[in-house]
C-alpha positions, 0 to 999 in steps of 0.5 A, a space after each residue: 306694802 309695795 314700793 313702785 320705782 320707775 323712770 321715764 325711758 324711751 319706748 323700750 326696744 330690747 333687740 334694736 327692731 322697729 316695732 310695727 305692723 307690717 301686712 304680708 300677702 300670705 300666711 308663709 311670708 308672715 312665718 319667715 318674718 317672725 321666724 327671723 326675728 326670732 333667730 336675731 334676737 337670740 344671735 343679739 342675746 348671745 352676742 351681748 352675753 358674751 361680751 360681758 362674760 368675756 370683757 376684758 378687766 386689765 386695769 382692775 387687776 385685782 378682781 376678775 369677774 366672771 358669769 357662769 351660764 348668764 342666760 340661765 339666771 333667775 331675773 336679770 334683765 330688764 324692759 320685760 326680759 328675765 334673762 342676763 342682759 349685758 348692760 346689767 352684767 358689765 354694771 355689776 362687773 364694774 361696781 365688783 372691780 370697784 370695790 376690789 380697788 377699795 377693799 383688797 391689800 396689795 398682793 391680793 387678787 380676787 376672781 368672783 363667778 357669779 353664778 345667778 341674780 335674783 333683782 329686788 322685785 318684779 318688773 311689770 311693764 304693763 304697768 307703764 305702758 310702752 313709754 316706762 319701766 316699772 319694777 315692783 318692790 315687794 318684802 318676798 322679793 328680796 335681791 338675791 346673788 349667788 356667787 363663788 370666789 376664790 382669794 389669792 395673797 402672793 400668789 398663793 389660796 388664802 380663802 375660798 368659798 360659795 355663797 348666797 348673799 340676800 337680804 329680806 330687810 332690803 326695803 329698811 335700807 334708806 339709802 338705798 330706797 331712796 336712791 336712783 341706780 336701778 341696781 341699787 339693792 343688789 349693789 348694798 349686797 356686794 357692799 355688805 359682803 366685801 365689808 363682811 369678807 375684806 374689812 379694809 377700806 383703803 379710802 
């Protein structure tokens, strides 16, 4: 059985373009608009991207969050957009940072390169329209995160690794079902996993 999660949004506008019909006097003119428009929304994607890539972590220490080739993973976006967008990325980085905070012992020093992203469901805006964001939650569409990391004591290689977290149960997950962050199942992942990999919980 598939869940329906929406939220009311404002007419969704990934690029920060107005969207109406402009009538040009001729064929070539109509070509030079939608080229433009094009090339901004790439300039906008990877400018965005980048900034969540890069963005500096000084006051998480501990964790060091880094997206390898973000543009190429599998659905991380939203409003219709399967490609990394920054508010979900600088999500993600922040909800790591915090959990490092929670879980590593003094002296420990974590970098995690997330490698891809996978989001619970599927997001169909047809759905709702232009005045929603619908995601369709489905059991063969399970979150999905690939990452590496690397654990450093002291100074020191104590622990590395590459894995795939996932969880095909994630419908089961009432806390989790019922809750409002639209993250929410990736973050049950990155829970599950720091509790697996670090169990203990300073708080």
């Amino acid at each position: 059985m598939a869940a329906i999660v929406s939220r009311p949004r404002k007419i969704p506008n990934e690029w920060g373009i107005n969207r109406m019909s402009v009538t040009m006097p001729d064929a070539s003119a109509r070509c030079t608009v939608s080229q433009s428009t094009t090339m901004w929304k790439r300039l906008h994607l990877a400018a965005a991207v980048a900034f969540a890539t890069f963005m500096p972590a000084s006051s998480f220490a501990g964790v060091n969050v880094r997206f390898v080739n973000p543009e190429s993973f599998t659905d991380a976006g939203s409003n219709g957009y399967r490609s990394a967008d920054a508010g979900t990325l600088a999500e993600i980085r922040a909800y790591l940072q915090r959990l490092g905070g929670k879980f590593l012992a003094p002296g420990q020093n974590l970098t995690i390169d997330i490698l891809d992203i996978d989001r619970a469901g599927m997001e169909e805006p047809w759905r709702a329209g232009s005045m929603g964001d619908v995601r369709i939650m489905r059991g063969v569409t399970p979150p999905r995160i690939k990452l590496r990391y690397v654990l450093n004591e002291k100074g020191r290689r104590a622990r590395s690794g590459e894995e795939t977290l996932t969880d095909i149960n994630y419908q089961m997950n009432p806390s989790a079902r019922f809750g409002g962050d639209r993250l929410v199942y990736e973050k049950a992942l990155l829970d599950d996993w720091f509790r697996r990999m670090f169990p203990r919980d300073r708080f």
